[in-house]
PQR file of N, CA, C, O and H, with PARSE charges and radii, in Angstrom:
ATOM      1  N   UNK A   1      16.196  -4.361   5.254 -0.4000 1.5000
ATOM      2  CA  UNK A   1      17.125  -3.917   6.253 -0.0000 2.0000
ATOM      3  C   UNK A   1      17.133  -2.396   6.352  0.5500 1.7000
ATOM      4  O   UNK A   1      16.989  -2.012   7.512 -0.5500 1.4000
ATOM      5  N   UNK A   2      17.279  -1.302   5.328 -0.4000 1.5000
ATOM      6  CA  UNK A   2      16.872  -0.247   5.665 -0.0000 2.0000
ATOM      7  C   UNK A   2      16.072   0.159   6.122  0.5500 1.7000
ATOM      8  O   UNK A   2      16.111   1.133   6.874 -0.5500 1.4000
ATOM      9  H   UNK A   2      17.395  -1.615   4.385  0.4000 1.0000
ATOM     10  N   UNK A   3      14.898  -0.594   5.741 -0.4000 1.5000
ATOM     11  CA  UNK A   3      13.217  -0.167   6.456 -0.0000 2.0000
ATOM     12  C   UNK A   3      14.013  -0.217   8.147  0.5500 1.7000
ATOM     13  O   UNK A   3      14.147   0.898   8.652 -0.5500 1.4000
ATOM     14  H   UNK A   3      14.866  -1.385   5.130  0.4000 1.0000
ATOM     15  N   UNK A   4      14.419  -1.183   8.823 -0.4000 1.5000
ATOM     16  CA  UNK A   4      14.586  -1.534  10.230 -0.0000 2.0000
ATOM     17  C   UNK A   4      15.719  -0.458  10.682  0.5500 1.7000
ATOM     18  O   UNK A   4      15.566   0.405  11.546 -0.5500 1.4000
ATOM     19  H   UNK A   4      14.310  -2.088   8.413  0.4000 1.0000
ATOM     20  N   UNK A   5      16.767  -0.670   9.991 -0.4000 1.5000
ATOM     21  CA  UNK A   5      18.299  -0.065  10.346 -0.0000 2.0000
ATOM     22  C   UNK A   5      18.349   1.072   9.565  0.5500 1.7000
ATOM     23  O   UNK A   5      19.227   1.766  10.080 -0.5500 1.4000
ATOM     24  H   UNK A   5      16.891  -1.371   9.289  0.4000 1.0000
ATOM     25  N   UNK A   6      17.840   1.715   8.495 -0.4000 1.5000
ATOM     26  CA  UNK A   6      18.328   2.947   8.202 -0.0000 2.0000
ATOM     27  C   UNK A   6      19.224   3.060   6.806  0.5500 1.7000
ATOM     28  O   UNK A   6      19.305   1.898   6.407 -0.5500 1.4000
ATOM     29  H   UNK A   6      17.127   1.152   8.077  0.4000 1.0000
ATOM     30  N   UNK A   7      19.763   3.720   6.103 -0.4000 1.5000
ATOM     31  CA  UNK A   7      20.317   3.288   4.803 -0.0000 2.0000
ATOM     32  C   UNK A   7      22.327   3.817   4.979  0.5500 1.7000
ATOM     33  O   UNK A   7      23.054   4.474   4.234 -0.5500 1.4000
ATOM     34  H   UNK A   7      19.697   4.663   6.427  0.4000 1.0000
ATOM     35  N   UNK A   8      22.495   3.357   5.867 -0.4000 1.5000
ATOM     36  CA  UNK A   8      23.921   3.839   6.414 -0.0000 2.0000
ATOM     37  C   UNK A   8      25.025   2.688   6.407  0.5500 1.7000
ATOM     38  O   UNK A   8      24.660   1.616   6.890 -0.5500 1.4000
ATOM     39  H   UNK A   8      21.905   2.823   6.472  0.4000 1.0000
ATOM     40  N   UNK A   9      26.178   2.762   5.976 -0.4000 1.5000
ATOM     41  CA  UNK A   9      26.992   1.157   6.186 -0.0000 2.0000
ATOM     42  C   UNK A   9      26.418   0.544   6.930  0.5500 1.7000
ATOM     43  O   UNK A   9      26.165  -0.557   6.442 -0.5500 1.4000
ATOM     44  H   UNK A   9      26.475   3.633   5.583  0.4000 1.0000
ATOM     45  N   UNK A  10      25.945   0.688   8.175 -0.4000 1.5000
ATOM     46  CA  UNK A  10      25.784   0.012   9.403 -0.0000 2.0000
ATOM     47  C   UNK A  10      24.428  -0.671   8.956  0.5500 1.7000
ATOM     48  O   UNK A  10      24.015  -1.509   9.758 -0.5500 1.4000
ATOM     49  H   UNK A  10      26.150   1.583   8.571  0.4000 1.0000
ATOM     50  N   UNK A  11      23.816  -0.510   8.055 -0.4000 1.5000
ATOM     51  CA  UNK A  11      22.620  -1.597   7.565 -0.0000 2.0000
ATOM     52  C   UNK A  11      23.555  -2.761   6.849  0.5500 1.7000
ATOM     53  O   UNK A  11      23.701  -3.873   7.357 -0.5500 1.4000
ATOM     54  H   UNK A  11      24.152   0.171   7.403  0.4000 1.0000
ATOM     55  N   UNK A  12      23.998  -2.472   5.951 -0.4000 1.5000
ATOM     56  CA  UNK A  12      25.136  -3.338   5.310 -0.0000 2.0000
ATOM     57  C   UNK A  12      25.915  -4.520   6.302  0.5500 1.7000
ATOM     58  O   UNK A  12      26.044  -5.684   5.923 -0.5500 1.4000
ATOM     59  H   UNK A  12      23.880  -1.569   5.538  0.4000 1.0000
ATOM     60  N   UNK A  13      26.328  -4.104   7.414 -0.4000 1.5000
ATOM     61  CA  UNK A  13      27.305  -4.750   8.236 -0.0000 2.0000
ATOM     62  C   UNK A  13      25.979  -5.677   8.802  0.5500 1.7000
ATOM     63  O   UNK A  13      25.922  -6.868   8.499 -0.5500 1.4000
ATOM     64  H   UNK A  13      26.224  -3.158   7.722  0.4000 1.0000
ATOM     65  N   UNK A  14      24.968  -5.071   9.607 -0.4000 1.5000
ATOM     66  CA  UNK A  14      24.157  -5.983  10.241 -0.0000 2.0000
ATOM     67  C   UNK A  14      23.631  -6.554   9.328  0.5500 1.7000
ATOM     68  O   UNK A  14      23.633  -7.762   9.569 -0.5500 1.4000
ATOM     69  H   UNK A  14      25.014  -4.103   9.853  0.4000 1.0000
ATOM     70  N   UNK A  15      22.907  -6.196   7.847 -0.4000 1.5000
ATOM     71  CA  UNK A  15      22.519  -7.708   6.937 -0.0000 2.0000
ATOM     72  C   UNK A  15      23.588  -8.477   7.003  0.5500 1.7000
ATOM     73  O   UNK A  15      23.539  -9.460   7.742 -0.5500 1.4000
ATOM     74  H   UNK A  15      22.905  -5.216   7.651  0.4000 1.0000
ATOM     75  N   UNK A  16      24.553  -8.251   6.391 -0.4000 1.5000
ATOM     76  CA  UNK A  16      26.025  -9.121   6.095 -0.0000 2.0000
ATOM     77  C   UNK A  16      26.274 -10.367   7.527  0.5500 1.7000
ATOM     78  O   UNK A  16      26.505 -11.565   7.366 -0.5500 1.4000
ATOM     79  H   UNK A  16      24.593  -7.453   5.790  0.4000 1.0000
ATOM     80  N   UNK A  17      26.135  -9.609   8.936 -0.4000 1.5000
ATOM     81  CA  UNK A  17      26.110 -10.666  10.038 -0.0000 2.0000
ATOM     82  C   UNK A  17      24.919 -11.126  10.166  0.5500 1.7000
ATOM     83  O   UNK A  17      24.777 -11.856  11.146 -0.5500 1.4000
ATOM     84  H   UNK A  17      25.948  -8.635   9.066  0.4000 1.0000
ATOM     85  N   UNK A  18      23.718 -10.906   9.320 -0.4000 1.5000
ATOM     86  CA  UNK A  18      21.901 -11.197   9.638 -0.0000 2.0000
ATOM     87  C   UNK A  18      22.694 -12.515   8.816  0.5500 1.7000
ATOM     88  O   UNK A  18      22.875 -13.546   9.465 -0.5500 1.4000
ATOM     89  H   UNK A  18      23.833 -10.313   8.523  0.4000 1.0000
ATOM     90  N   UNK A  19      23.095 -12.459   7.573 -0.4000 1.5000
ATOM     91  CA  UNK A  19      23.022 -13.302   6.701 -0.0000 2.0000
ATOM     92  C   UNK A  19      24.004 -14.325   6.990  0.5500 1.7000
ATOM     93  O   UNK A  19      23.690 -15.335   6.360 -0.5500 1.4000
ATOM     94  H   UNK A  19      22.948 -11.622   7.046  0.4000 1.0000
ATOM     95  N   UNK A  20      25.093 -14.509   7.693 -0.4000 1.5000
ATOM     96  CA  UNK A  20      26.328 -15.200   8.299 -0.0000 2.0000
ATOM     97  C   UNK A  20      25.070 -16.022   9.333  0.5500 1.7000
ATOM     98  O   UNK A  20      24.607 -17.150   9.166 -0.5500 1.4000
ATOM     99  H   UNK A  20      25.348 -13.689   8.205  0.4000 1.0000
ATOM    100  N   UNK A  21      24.775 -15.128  10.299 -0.4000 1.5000
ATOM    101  CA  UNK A  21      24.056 -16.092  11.050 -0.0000 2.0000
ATOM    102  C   UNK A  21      23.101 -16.949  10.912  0.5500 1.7000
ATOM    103  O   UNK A  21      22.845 -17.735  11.825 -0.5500 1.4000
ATOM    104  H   UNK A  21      25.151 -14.212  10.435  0.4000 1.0000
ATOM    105  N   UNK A  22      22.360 -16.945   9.658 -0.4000 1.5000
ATOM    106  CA  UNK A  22      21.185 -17.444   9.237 -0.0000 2.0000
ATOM    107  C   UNK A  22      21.743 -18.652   8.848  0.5500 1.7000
ATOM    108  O   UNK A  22      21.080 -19.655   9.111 -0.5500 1.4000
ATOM    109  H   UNK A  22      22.569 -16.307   8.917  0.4000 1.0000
ATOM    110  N   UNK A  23      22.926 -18.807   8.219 -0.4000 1.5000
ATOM    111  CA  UNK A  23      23.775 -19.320   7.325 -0.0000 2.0000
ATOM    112  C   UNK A  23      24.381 -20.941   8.585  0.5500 1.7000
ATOM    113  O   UNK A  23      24.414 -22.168   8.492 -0.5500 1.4000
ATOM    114  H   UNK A  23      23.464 -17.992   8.005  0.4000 1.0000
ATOM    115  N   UNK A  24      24.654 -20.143   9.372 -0.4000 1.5000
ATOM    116  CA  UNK A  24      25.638 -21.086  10.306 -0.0000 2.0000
ATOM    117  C   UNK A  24      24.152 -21.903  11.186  0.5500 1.7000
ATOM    118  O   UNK A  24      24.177 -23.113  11.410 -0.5500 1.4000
ATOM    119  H   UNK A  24      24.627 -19.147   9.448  0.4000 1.0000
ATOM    120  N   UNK A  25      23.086 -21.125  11.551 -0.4000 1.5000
ATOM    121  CA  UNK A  25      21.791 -21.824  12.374 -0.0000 2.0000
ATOM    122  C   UNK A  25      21.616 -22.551  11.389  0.5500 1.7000
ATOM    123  O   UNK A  25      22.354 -23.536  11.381 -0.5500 1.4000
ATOM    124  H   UNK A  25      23.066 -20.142  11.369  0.4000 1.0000
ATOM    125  N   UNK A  26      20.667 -22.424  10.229 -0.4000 1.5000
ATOM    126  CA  UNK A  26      19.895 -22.487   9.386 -0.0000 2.0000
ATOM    127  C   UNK A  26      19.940 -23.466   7.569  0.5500 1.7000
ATOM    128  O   UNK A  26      19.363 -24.141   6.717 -0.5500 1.4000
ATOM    129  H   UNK A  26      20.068 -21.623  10.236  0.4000 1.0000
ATOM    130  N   UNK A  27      21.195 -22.743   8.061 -0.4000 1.5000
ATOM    131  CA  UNK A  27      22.028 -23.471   6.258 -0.0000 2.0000
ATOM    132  C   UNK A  27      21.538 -22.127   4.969  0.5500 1.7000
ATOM    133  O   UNK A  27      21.206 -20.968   5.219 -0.5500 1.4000
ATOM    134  H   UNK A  27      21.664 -22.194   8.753  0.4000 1.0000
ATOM    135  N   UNK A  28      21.630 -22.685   3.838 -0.4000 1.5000
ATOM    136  CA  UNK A  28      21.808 -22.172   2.776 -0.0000 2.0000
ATOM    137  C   UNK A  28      20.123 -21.918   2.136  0.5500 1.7000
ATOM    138  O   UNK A  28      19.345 -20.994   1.902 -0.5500 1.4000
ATOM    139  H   UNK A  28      21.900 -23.626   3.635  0.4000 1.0000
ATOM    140  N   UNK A  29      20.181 -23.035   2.074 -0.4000 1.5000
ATOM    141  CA  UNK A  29      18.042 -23.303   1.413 -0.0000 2.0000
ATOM    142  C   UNK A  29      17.467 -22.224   2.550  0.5500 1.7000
ATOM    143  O   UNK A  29      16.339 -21.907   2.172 -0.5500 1.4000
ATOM    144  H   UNK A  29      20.813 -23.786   2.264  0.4000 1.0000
ATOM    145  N   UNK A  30      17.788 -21.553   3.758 -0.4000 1.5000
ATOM    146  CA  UNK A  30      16.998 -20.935   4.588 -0.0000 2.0000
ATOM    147  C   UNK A  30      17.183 -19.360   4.101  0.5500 1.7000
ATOM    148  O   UNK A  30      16.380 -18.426   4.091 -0.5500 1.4000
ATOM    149  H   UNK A  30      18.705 -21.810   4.064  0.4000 1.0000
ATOM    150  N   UNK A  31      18.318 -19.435   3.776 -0.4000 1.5000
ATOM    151  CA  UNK A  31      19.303 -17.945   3.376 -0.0000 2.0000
ATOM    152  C   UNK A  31      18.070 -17.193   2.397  0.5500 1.7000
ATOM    153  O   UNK A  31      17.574 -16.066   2.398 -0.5500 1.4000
ATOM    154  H   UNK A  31      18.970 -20.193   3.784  0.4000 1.0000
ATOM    155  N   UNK A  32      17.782 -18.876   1.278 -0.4000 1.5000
ATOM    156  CA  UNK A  32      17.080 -17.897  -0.057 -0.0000 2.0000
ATOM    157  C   UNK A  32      15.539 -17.838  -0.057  0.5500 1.7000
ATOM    158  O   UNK A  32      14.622 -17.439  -0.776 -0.5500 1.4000
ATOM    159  H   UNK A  32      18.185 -19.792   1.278  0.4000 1.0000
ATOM    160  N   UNK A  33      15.710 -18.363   0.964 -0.4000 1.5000
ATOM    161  CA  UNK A  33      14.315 -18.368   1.804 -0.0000 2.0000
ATOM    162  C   UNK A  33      13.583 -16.709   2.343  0.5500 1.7000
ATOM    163  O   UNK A  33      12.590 -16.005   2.158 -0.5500 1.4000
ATOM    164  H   UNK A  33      16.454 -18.688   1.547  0.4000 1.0000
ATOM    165  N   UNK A  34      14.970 -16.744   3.164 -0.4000 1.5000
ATOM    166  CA  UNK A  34      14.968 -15.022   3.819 -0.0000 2.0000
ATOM    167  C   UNK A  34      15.135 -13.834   2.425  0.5500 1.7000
ATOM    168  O   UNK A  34      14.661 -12.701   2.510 -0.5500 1.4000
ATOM    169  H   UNK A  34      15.776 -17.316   3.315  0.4000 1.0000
ATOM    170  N   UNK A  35      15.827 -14.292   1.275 -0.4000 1.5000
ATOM    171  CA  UNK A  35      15.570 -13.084   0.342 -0.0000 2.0000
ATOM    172  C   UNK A  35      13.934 -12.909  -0.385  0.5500 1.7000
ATOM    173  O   UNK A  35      13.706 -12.067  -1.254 -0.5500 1.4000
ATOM    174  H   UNK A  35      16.212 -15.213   1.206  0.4000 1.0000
ATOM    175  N   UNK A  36      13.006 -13.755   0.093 -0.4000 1.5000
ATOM    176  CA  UNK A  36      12.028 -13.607  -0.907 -0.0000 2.0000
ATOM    177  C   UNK A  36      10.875 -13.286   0.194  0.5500 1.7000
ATOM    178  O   UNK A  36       9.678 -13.280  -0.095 -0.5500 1.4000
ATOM    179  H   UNK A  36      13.191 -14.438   0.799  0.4000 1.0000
ATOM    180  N   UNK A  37      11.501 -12.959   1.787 -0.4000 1.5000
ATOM    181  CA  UNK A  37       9.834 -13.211   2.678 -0.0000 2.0000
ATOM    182  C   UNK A  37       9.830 -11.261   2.370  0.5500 1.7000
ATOM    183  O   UNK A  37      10.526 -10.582   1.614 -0.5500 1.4000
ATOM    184  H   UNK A  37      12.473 -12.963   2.021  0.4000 1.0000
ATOM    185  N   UNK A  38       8.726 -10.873   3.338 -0.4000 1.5000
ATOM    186  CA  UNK A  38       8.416  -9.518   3.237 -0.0000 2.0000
ATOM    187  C   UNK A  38       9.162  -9.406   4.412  0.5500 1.7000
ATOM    188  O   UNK A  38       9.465 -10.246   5.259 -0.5500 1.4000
ATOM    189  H   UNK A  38       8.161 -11.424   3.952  0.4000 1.0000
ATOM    190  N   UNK A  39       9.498  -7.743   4.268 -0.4000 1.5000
ATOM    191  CA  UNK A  39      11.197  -7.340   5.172 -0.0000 2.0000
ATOM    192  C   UNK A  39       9.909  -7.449   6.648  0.5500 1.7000
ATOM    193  O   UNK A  39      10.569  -7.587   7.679 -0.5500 1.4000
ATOM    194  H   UNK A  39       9.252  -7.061   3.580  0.4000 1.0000
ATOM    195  N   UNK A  40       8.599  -7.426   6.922 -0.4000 1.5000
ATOM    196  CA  UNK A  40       8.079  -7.307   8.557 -0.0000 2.0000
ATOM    197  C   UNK A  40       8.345  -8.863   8.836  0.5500 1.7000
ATOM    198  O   UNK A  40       8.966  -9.144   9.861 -0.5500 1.4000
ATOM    199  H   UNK A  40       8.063  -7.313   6.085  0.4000 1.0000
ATOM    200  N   UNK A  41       7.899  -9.930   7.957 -0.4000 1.5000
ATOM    201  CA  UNK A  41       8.402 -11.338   8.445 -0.0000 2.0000
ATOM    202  C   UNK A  41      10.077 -11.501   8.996  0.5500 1.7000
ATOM    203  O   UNK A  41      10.575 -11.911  10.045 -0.5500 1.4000
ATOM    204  H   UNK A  41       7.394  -9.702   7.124  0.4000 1.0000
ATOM    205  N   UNK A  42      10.674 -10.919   7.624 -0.4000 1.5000
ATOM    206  CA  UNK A  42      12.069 -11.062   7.985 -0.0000 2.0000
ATOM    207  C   UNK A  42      12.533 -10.505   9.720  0.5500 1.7000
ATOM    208  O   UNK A  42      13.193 -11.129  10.550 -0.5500 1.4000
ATOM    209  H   UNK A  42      10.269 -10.586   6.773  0.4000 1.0000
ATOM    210  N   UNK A  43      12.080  -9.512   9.805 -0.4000 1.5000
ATOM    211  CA  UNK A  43      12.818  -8.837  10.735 -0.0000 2.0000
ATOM    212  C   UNK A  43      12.374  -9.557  12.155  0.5500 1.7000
ATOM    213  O   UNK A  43      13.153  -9.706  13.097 -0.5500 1.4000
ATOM    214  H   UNK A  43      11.544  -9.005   9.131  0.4000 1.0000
ATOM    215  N   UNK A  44      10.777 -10.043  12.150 -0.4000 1.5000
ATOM    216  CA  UNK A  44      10.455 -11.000  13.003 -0.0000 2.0000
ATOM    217  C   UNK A  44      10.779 -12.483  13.686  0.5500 1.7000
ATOM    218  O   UNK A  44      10.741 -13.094  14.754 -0.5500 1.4000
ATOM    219  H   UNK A  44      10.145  -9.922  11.385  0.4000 1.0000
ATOM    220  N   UNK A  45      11.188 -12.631  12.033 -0.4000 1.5000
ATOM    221  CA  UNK A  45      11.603 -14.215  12.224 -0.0000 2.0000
ATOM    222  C   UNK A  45      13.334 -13.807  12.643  0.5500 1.7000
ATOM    223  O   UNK A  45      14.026 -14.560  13.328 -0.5500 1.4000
ATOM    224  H   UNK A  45      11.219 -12.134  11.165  0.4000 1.0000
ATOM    225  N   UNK A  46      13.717 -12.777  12.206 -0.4000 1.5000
ATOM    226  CA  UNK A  46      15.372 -13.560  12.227 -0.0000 2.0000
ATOM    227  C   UNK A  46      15.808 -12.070  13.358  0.5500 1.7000
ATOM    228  O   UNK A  46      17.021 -12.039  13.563 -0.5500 1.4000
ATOM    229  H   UNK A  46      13.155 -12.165  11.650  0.4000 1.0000
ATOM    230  N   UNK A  47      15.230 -11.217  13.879 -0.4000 1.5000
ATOM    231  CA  UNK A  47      15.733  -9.922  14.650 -0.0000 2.0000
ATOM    232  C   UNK A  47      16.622 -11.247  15.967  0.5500 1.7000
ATOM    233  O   UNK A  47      17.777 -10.873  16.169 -0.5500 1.4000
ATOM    234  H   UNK A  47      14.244 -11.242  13.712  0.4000 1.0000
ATOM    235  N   UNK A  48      16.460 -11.852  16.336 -0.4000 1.5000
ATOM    236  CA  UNK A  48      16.652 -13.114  17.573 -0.0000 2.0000
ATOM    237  C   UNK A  48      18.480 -13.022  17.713  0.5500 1.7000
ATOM    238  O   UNK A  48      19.347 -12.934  18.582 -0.5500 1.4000
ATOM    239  H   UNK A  48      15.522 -12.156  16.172  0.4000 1.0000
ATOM    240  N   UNK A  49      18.340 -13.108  16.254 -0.4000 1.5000
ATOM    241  CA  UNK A  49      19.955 -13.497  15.859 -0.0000 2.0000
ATOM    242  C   UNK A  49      20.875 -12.053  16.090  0.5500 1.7000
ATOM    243  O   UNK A  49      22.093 -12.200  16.194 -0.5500 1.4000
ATOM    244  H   UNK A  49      17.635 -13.179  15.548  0.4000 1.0000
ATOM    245  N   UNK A  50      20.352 -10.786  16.163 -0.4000 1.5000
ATOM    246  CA  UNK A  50      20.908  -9.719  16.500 -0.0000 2.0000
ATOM    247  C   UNK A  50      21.412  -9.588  18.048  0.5500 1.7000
ATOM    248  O   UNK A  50      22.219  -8.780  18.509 -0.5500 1.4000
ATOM    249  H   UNK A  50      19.363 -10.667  16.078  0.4000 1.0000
ATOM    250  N   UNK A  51      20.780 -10.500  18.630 -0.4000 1.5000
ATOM    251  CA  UNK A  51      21.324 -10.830  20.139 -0.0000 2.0000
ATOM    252  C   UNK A  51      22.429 -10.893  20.505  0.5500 1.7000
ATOM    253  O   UNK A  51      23.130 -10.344  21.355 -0.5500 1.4000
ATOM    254  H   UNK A  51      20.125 -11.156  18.256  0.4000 1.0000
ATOM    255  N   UNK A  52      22.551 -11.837  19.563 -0.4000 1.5000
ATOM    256  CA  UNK A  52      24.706 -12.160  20.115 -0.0000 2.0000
ATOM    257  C   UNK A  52      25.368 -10.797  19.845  0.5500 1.7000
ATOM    258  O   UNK A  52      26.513 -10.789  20.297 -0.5500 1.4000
ATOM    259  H   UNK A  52      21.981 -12.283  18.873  0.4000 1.0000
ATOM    260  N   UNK A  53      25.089  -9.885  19.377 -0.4000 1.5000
ATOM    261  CA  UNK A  53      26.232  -8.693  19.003 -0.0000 2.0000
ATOM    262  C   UNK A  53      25.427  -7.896  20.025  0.5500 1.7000
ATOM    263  O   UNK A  53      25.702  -6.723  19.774 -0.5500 1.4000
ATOM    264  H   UNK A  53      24.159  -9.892  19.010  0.4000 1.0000
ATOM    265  N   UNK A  54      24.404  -7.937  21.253 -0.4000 1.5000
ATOM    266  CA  UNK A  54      23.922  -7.053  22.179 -0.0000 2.0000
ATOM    267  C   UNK A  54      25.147  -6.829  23.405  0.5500 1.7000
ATOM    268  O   UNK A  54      24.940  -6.070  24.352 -0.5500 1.4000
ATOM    269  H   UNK A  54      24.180  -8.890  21.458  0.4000 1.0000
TER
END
């Protein structure tokens, strides 16, 4: 998340809603899924979900 967003609360807040949303699509087994990919997959696979707060 810093690599994408920067190292400022505001990385914090958008993982924290990256991770809520992953959570509510996706479930839990997907969550620990997303802590182990490389942050260019991550940001690919899950940037989608940053939509709703556009």
């Amino acid at each position: 998340m810093n690599r994408a967003f920067g190292k400022k609360r505001f990385t914090y807040r958008i993982g924290c809603g990256m991770v809520n949303r992953i959570e509510q699509e996706k479930g839990m087994d997907e969550i620990r899924k997303a802590f182990y990919m490389d942050a260019d997959e991550f940001v690919e696979r899950y940037d989608r979900l940053l939509d709703v707060y556009r």
